[in-house]
C-alpha positions as CSV (number, residue, x, y, z in Angstrom):
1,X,-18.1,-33.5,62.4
2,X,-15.1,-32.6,59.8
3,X,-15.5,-34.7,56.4
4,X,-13.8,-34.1,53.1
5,X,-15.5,-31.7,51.0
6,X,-15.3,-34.0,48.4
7,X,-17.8,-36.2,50.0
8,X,-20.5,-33.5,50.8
9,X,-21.8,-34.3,47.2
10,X,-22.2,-37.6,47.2
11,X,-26.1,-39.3,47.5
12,X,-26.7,-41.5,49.9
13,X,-26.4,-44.5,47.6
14,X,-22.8,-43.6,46.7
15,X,-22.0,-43.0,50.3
16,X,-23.0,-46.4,51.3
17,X,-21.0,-48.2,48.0
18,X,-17.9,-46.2,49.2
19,X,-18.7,-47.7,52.4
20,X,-19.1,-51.0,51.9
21,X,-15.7,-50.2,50.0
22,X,-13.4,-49.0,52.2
23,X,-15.3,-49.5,55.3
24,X,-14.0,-46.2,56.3
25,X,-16.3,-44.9,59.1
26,X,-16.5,-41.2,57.5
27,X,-19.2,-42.1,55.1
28,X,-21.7,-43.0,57.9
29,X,-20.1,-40.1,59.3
30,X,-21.8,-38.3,56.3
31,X,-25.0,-39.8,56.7
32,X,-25.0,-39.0,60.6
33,X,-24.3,-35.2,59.6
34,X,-27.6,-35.6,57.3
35,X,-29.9,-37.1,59.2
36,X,-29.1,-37.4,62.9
37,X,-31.7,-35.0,63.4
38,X,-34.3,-36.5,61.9
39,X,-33.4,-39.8,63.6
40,X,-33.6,-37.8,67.3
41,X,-36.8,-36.3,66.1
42,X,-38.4,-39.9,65.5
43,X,-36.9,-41.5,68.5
44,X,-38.1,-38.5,70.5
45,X,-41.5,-39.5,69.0
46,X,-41.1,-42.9,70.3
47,X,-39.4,-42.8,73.4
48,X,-40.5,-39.6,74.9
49,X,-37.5,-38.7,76.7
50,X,-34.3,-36.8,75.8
51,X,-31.6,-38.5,76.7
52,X,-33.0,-42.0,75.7
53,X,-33.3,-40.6,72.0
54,X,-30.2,-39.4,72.4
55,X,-28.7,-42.5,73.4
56,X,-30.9,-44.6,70.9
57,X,-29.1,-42.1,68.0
58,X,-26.0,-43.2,69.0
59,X,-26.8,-46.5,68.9
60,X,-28.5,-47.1,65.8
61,X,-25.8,-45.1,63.7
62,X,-23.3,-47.6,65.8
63,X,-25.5,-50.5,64.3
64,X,-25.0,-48.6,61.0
65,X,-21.4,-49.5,60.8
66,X,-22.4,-53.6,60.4
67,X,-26.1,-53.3,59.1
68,X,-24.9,-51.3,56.0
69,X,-22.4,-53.8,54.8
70,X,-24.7,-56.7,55.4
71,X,-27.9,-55.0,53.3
72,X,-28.7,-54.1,50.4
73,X,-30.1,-50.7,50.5
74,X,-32.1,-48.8,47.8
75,X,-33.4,-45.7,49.5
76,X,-31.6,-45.1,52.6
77,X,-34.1,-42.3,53.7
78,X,-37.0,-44.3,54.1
79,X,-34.3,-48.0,55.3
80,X,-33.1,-45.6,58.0
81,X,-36.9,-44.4,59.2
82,X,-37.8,-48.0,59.1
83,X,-35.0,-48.7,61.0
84,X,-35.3,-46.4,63.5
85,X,-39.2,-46.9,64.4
86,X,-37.8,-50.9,64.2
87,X,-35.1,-50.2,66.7
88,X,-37.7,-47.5,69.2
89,X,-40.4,-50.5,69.4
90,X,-37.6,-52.6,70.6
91,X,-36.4,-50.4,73.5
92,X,-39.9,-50.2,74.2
93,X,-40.6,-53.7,74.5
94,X,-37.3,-53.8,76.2
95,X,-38.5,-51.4,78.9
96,X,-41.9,-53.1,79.2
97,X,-40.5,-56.3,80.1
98,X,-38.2,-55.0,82.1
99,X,-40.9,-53.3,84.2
100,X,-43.0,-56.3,84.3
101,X,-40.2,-58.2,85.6
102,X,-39.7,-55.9,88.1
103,X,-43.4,-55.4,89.3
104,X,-43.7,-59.5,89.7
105,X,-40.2,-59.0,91.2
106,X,-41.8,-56.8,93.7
107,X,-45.2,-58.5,93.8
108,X,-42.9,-61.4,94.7
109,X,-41.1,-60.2,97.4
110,X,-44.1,-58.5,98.6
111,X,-46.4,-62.0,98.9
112,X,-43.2,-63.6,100.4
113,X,-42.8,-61.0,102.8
114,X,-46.8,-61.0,103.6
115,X,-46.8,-65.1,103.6
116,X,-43.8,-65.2,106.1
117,X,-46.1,-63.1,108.1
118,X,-48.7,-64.9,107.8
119,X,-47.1,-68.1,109.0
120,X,-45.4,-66.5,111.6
121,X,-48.7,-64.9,113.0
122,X,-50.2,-68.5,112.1
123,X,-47.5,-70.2,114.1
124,X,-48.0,-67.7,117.2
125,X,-51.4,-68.5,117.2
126,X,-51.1,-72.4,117.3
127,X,-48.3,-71.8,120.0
128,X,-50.6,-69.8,121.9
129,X,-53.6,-72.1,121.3
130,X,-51.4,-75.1,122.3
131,X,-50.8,-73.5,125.8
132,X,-54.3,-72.6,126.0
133,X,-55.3,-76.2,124.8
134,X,-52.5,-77.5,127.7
135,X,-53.6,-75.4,130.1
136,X,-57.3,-76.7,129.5
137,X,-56.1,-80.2,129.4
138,X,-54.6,-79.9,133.5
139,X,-57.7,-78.4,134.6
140,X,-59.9,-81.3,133.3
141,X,-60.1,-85.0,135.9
142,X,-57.5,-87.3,135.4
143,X,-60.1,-90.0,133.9
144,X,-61.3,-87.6,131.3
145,X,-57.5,-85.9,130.9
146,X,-56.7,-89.8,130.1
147,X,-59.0,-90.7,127.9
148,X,-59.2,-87.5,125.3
149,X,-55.9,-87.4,125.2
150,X,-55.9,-90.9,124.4
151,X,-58.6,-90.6,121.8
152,X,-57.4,-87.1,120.0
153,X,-53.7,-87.0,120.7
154,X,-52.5,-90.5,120.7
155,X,-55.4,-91.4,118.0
156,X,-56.5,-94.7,120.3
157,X,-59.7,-96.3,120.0
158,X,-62.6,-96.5,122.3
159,X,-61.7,-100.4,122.8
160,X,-57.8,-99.7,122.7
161,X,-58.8,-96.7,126.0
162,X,-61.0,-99.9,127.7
163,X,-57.5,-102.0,127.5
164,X,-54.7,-99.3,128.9
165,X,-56.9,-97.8,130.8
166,X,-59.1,-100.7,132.5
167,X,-62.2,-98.1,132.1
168,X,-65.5,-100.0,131.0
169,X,-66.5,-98.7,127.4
170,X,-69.4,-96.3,129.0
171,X,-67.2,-95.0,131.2
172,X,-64.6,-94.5,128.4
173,X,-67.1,-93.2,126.0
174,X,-68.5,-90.8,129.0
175,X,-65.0,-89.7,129.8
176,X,-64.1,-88.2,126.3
177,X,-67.8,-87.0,126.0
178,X,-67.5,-84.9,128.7
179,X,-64.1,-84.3,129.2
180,X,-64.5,-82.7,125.3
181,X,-67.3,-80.7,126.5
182,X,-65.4,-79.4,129.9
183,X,-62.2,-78.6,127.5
184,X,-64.8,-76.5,125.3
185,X,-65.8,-74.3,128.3
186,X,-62.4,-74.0,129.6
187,X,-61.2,-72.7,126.4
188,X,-64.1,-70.2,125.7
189,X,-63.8,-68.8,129.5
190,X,-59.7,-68.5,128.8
191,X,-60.5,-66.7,125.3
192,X,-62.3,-64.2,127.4
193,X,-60.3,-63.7,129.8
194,X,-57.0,-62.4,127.0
């Protein structure tokens, strides 16, 4: 970068008053030329990787144009270090949180995708245990066929069974007892069988 040579002289204090002067971008200019390096260096330090340092130079010397006519600064030397650790710890928070975003982002998606499965394996299952349970149901007798699908389906009583059905109360009782344990076998032996 071309400045005027009458400029080269001036400390870093003088640069920033005839900054906050004129507001005429050569002086940070000045103070790039001086200590861009050094800025890289510590950045480099920070961020471990080339072209982020690089990028975060250009950056922080861009915040340079507000910052230094908002503060007050003594020793630039040791403002700007301060400043640029300041500004590194940020990117790196920056890039942490991005990352964890992304990773429950992607944890996400992935538990979404693995409970969609789930359900729709769950949901094949029930379907398929349904037709088994139907299946089971049309091989029982028609009084025990009436009477636990009364009882477990239609959620009826034993004396609300006795009153549709005009079965005595043993039989009704008998019915379900056995139909239950006929349904039992019938599913077992169809489980086999698959």
């Amino acid at each position: 970068m071309l400045y005027p040579e009458r400029y080269k002289d001036l400390s870093d204090k003088e640069l920033i008053a005839e900054y906050k002067k004129s507001a005429d971008k050569i002086f940070v200019g000045i103070l790039y030329k001086r200590y861009s390096h050094l800025v890289f260096g510590l950045c480099m330090k920070y961020l471990k990787d080339q072209d982020e340092a690089h990028d975060a130079v250009t950056n922080i010397f861009t915040k340079l144009f507000d910052d230094l006519q908002k503060h007050s600064i003594e020793y630039f030397k040791s403002w700007l270090y301060t400043f640029t650790k300041n500004f590194c710890l940020m990117q790196l928070r920056s890039a942490q949180s991005k990352l964890r975003k992304g990773l429950e982002y992607e944890y996400d998606v992935k538990t979404f995708v693995e409970k969609s499965e789930e359900m729709h394996q769950n949901a094949n299952k029930r379907e398929q245990e349904y037709v088994a349970l139907e299946k089971a149901m049309a091989g029982l007798n028609e009084e025990q066929r009436i009477c636990v699908e009364l009882f477990y389906l239609k959620d009826k009583s034993y004396n609300e069974i006795v009153e549709i059905t005009g079965y005595t109360l043993n039989n009704v009782k008998s019915y379900i007892q056995n139909g239950k344990r006929n349904l039992k076998i019938k599913l077992e032996t169809q489980s086999g069988q698959e």
